[in-house]
C-alpha atoms as an extended CHARMM CRD file, in Angstrom:
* protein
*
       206  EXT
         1         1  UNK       CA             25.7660000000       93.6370000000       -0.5760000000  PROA      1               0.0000000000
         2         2  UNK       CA             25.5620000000       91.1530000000       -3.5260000000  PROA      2               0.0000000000
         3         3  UNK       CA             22.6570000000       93.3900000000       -4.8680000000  PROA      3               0.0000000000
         4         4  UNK       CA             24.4600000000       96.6880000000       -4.8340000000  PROA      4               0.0000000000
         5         5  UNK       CA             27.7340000000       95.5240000000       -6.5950000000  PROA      5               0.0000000000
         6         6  UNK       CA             25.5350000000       93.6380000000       -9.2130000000  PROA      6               0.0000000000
         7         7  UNK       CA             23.7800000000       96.8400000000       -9.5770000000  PROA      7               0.0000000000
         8         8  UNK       CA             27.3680000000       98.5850000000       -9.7480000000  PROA      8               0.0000000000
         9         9  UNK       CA             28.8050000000       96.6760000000      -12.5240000000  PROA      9               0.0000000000
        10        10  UNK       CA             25.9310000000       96.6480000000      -14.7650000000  PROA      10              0.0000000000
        11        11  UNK       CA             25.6690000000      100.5200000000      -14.5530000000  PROA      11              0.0000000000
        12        12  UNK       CA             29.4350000000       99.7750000000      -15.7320000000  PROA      12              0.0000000000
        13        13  UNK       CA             29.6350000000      100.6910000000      -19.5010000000  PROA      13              0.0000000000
        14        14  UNK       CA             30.6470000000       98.9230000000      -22.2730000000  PROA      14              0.0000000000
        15        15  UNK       CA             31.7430000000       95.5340000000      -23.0860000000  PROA      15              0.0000000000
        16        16  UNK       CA             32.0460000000       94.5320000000      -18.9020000000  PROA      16              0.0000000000
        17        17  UNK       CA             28.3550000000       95.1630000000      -19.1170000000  PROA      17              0.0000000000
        18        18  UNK       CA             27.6360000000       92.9220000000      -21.8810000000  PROA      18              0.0000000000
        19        19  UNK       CA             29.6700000000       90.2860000000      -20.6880000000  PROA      19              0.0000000000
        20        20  UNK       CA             27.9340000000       90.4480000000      -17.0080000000  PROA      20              0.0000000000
        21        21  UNK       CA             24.7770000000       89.6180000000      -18.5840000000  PROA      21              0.0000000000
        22        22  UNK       CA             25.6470000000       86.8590000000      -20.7620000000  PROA      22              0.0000000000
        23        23  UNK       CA             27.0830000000       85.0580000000      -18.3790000000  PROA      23              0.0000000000
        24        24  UNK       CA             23.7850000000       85.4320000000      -16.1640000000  PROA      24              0.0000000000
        25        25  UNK       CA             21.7530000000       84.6530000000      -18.7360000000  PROA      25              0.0000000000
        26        26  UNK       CA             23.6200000000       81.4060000000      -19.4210000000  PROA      26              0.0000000000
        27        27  UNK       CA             23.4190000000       80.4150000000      -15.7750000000  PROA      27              0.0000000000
        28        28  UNK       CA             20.1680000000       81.2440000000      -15.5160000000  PROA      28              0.0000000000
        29        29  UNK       CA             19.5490000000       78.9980000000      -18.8610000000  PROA      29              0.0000000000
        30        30  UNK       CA             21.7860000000       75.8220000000      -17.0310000000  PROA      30              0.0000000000
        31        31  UNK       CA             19.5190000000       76.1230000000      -14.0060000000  PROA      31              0.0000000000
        32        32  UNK       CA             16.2000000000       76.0980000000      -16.2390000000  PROA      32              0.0000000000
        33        33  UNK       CA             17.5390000000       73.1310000000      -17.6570000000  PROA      33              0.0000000000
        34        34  UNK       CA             18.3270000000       71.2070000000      -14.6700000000  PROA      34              0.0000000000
        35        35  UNK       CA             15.2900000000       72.0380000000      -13.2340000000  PROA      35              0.0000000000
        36        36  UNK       CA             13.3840000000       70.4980000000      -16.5860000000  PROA      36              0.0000000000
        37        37  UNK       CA             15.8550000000       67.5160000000      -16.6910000000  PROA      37              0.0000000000
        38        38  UNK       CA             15.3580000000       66.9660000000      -12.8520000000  PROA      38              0.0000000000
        39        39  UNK       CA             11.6740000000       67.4530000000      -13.0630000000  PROA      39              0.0000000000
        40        40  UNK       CA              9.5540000000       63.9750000000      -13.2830000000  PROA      40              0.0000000000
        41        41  UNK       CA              8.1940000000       62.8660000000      -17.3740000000  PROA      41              0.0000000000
        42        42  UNK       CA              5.0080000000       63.2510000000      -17.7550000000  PROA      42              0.0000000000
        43        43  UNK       CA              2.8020000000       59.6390000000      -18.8480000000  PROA      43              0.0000000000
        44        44  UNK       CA              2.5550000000       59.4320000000      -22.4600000000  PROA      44              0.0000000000
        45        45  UNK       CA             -0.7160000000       59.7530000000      -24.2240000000  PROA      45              0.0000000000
        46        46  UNK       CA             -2.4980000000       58.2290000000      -26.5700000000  PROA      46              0.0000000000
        47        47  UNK       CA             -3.0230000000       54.4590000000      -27.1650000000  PROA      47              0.0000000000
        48        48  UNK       CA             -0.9320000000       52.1950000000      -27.0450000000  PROA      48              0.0000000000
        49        49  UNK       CA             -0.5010000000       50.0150000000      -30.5450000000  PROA      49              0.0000000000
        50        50  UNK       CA              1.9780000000       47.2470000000      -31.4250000000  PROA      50              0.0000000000
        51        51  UNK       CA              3.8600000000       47.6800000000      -34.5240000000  PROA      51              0.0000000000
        52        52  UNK       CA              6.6340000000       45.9570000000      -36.4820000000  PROA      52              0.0000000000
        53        53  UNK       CA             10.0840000000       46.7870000000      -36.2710000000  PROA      53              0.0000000000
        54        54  UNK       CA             10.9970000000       45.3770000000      -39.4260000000  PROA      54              0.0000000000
        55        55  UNK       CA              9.4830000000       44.2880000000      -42.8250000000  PROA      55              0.0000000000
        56        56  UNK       CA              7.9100000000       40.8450000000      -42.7210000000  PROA      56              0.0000000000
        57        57  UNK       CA              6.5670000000       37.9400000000      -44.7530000000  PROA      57              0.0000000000
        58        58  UNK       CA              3.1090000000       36.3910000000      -44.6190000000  PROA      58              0.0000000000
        59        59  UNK       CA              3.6470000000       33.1980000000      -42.4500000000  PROA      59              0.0000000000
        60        60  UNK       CA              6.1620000000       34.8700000000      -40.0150000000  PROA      60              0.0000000000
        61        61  UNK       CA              5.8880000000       33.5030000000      -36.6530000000  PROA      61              0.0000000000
        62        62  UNK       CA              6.3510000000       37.1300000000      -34.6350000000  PROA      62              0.0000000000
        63        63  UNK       CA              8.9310000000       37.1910000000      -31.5940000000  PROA      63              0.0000000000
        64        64  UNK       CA              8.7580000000       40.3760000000      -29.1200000000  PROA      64              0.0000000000
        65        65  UNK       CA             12.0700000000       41.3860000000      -30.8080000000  PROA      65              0.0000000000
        66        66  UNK       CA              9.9440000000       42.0740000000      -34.2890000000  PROA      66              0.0000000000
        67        67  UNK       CA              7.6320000000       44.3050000000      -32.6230000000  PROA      67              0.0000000000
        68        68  UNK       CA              7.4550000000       47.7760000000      -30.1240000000  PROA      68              0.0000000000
        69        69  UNK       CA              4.7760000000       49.7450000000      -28.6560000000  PROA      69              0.0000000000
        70        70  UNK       CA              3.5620000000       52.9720000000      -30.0910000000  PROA      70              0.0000000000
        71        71  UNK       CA              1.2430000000       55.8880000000      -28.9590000000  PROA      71              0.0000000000
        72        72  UNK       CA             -1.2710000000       56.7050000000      -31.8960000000  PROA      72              0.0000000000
        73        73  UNK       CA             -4.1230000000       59.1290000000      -31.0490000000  PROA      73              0.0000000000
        74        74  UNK       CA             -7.2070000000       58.1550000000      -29.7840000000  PROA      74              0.0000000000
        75        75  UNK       CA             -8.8430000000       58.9190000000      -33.2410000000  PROA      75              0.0000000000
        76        76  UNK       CA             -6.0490000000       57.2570000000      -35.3220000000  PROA      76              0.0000000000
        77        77  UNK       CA             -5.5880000000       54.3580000000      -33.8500000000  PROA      77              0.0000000000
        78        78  UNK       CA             -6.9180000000       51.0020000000      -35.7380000000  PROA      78              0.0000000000
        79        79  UNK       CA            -10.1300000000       48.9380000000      -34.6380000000  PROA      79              0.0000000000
        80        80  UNK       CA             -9.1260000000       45.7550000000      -33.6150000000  PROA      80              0.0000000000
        81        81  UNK       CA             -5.7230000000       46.9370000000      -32.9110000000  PROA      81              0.0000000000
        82        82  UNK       CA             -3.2900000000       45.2080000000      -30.7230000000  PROA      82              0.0000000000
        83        83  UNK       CA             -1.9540000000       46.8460000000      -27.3720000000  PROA      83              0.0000000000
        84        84  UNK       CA              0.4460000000       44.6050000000      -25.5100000000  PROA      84              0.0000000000
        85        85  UNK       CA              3.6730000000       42.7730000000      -27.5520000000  PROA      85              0.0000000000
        86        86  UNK       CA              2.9260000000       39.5480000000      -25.2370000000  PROA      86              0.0000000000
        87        87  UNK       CA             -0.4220000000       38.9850000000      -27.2190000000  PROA      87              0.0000000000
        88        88  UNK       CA              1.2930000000       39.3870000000      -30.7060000000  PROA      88              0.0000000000
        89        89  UNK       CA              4.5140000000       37.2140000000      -29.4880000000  PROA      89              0.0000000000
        90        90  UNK       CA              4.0850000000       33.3020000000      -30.7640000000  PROA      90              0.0000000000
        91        91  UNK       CA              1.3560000000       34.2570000000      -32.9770000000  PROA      91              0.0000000000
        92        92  UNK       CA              1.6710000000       34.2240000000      -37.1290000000  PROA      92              0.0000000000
        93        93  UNK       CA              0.9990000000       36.7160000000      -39.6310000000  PROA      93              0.0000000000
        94        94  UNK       CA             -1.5340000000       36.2660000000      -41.6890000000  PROA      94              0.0000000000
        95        95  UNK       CA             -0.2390000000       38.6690000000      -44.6270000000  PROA      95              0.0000000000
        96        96  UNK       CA              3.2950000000       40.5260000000      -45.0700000000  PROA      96              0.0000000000
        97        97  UNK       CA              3.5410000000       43.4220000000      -42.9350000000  PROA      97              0.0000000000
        98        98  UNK       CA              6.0090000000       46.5780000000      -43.5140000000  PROA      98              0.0000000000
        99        99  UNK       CA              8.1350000000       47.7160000000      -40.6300000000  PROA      99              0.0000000000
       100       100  UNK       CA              6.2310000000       50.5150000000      -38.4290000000  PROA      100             0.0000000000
       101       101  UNK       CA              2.4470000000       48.8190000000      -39.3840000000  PROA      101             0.0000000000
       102       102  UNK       CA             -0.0010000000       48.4730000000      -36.3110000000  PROA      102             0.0000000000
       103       103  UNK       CA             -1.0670000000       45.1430000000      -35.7910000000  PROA      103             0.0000000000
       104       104  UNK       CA             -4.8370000000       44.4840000000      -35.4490000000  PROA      104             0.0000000000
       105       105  UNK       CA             -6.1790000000       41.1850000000      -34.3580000000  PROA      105             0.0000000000
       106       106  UNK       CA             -7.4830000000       40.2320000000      -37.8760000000  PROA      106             0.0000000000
       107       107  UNK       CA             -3.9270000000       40.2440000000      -39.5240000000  PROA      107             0.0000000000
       108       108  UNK       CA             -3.1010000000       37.2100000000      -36.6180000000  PROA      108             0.0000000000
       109       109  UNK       CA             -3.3990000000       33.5250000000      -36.6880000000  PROA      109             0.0000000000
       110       110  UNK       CA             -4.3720000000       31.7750000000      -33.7000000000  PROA      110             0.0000000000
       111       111  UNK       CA             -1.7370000000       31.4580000000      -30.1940000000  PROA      111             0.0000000000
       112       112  UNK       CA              0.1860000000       27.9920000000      -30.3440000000  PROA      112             0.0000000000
       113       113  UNK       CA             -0.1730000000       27.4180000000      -33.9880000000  PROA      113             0.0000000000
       114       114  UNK       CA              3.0770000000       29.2680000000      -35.4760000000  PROA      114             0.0000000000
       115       115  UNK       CA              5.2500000000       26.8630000000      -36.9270000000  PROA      115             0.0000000000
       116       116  UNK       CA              7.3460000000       27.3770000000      -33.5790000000  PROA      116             0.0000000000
       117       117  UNK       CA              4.5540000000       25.2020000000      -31.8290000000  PROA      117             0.0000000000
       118       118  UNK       CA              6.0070000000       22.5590000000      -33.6180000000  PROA      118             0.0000000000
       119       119  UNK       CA              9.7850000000       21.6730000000      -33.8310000000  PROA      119             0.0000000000
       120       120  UNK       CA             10.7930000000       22.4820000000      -37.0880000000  PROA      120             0.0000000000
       121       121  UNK       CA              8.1430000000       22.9020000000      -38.6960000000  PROA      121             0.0000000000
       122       122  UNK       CA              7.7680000000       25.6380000000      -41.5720000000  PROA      122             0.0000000000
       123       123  UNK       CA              5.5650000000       27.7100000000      -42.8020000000  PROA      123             0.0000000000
       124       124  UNK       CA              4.2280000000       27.2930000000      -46.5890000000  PROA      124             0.0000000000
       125       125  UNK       CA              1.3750000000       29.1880000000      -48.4860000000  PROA      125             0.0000000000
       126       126  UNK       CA             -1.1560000000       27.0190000000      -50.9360000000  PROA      126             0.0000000000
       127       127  UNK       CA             -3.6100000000       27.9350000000      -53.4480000000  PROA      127             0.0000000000
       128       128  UNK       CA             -6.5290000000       26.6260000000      -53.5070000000  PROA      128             0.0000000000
       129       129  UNK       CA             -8.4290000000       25.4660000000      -56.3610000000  PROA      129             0.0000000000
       130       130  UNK       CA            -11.7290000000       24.7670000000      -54.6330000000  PROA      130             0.0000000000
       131       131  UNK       CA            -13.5030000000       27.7620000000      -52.8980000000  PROA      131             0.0000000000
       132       132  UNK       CA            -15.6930000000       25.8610000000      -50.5200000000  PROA      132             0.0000000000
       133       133  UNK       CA            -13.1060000000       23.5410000000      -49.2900000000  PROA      133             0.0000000000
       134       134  UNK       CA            -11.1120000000       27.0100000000      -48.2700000000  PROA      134             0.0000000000
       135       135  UNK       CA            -14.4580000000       28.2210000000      -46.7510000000  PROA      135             0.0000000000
       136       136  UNK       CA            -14.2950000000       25.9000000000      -44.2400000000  PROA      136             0.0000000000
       137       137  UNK       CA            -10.4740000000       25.7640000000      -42.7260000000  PROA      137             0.0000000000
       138       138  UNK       CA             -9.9770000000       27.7240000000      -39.8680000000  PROA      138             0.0000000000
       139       139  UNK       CA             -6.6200000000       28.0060000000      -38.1500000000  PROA      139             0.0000000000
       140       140  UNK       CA             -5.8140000000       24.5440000000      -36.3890000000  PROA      140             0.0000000000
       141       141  UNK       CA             -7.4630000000       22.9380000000      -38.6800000000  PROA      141             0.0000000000
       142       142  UNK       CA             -5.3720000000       19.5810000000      -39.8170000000  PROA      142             0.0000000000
       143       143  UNK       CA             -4.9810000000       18.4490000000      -43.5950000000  PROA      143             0.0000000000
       144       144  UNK       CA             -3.3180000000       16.5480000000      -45.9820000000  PROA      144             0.0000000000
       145       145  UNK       CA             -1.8330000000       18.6020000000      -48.4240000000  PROA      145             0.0000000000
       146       146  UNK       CA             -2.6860000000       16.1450000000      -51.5010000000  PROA      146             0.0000000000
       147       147  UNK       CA             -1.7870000000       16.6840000000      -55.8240000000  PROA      147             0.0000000000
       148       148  UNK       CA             -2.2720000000       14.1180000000      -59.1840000000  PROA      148             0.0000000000
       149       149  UNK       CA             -0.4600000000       11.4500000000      -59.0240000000  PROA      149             0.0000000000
       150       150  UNK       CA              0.6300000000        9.6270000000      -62.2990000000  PROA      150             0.0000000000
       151       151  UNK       CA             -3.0590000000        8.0570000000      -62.1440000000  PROA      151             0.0000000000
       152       152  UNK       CA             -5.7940000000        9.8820000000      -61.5810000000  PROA      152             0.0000000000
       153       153  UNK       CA             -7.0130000000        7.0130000000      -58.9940000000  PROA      153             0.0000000000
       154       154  UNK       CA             -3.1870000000        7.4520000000      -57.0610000000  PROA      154             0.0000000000
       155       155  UNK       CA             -3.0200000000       10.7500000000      -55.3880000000  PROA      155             0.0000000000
       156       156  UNK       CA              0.2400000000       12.0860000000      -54.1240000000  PROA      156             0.0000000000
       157       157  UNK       CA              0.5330000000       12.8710000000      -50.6230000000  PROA      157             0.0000000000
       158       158  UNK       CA              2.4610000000       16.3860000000      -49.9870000000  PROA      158             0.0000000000
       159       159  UNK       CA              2.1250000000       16.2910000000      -46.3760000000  PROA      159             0.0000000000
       160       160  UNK       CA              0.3660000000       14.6680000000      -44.1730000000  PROA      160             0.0000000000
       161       161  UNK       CA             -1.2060000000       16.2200000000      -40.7070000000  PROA      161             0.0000000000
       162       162  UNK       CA             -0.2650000000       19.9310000000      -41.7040000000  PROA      162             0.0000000000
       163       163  UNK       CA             -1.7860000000       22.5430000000      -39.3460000000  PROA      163             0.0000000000
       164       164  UNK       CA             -3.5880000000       25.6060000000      -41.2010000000  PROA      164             0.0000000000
       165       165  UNK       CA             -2.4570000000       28.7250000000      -39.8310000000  PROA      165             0.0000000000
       166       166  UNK       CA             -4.4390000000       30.6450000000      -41.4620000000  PROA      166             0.0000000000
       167       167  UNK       CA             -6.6230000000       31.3470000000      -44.3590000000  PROA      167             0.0000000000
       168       168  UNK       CA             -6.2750000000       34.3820000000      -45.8860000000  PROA      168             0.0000000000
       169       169  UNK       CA             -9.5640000000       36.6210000000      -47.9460000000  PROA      169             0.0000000000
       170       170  UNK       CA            -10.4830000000       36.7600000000      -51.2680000000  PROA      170             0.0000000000
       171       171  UNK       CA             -7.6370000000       38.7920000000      -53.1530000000  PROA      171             0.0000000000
       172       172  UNK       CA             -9.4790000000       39.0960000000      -56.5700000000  PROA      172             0.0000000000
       173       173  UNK       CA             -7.4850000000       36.8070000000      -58.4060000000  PROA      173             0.0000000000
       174       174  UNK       CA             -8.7050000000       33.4330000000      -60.4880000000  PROA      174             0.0000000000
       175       175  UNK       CA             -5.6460000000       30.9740000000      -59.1820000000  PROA      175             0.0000000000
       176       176  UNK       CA             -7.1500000000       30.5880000000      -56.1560000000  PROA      176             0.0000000000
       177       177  UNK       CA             -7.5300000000       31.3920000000      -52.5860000000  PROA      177             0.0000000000
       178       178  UNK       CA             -4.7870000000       31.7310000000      -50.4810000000  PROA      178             0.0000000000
       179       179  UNK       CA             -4.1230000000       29.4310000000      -47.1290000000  PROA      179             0.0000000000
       180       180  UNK       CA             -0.6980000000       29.0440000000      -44.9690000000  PROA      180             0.0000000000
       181       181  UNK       CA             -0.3730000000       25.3550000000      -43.6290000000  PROA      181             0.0000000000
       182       182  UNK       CA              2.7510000000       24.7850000000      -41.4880000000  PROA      182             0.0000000000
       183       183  UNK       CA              5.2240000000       21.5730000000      -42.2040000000  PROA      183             0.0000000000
       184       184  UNK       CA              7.9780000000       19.7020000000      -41.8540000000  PROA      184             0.0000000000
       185       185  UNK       CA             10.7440000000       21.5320000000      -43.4570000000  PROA      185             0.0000000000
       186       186  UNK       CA             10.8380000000       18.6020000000      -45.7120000000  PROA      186             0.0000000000
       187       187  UNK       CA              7.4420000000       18.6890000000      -47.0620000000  PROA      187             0.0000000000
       188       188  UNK       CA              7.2620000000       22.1680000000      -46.8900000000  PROA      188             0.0000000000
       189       189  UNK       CA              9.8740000000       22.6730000000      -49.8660000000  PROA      189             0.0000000000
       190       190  UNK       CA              8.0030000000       19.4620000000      -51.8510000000  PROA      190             0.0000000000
       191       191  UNK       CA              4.7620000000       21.0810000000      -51.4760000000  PROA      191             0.0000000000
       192       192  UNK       CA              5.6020000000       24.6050000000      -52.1650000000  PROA      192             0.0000000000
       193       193  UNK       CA              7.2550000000       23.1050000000      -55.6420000000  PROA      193             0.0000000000
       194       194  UNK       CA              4.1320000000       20.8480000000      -56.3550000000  PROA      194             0.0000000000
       195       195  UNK       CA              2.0460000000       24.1780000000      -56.0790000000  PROA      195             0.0000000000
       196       196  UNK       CA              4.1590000000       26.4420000000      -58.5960000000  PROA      196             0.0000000000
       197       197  UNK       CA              3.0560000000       23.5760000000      -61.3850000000  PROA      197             0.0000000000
       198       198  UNK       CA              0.2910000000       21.2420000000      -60.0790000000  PROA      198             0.0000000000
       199       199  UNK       CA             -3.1840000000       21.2780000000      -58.5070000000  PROA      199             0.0000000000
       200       200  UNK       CA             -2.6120000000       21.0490000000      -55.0780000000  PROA      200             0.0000000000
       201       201  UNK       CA             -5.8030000000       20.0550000000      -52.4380000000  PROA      201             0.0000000000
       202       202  UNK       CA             -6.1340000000       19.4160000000      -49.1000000000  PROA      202             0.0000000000
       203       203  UNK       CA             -7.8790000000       16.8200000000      -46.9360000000  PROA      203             0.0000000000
       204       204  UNK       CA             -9.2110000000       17.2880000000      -43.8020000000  PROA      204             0.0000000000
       205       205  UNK       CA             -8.5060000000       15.0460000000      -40.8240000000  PROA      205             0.0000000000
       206       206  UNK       CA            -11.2570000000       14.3750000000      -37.9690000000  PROA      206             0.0000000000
């Protein structure tokens, strides 16, 4: 019965017609949707890659709420790149990263030595002078950040027991290479002054 006054209506002419079918092709349309909204997601593809939510300095000690998981393309997606925010979280940057970069396992310092590991401890950047001594830090290692004193034979101590976070490549330039220590907030500001206008060196502790 439904099916013969349907049929009856749209062999109706004019604008009843038109409005008949509009109105079942909009409820046709709301059930489509419902169907799609009701229907279960499929699993997102690609792989997965951890990126940063925001832009940060070299020397940042990341937190889960700096980072977020992204699906790059098999093809795309960095070597070395990481996959799971719990491996990034606690570890430090070795070099500034821009807000949506993947994180690969080379731009990471070591777990347990952001300056977080240590209770207030901060995070400073050196140059140094001396090629070979930078050669042979690796994150963890401890120093004594050292400088001139007024003699020659009296060296300054900057800080003492700092933990390298990380030592970071060859950039090209002739000031030196590049190595984050973390601190006592203290010492941190006294040796990142020293190192704007002095020689600054490190020791290394047994």
């Amino acid at each position: 019965m439904t099916t013969n006054r349907l049929g009856t209506l749209l062999a109706r002419p004019g604008w009843r017609r038109l409005a008949l079918l509009r109105r079942v092709a909009a409820t046709v349309l709301a059930a489509a949707a419902l169907v799609l909204a009701l229907a279960p997601q499929p699993a997102m593809s690609g792989t997965p890659v951890v990126v940063t939510t925001a832009d940060l300095p070299a020397g940042s000690a990341l937190r889960a709420e700096h980072l977020a998981v992204r699906h790059f393309p098999a093809a795309l997606a960095p070597a070395g790149a990481v996959g799971e925010i719990p491996v990034a979280d606690g570890r430090v940057l070795v070099g500034a990263a821009r807000a949506g970069e993947p994180l690969t396992d080379v731009r990471l310092a070591g777990a347990g030595l952001s300056p977080a590991g240590s209770p207030g401890a901060t995070a400073v950047p050196i140059r140094l002078a001396d090629a070979g001594v930078a050669a042979m830090l690796v994150p963890g290692s401890r120093v004594d950040v050292v400088t001139v004193g007024a003699r020659t034979d009296e060296p300054v101590v900057l800080a003492a027991a700092a933990t390298v976070l990380a030592v970071l490549p060859e950039d090209g330039g002739t000031s030196g290479r590049l190595v984050l220590v973390a601190t006592a907030p203290g010492q941190a500001a006294q040796v990142a002054a020293a190192s704007l206008t002095e020689q600054v060196a490190v020791t290394l502790r047994a």
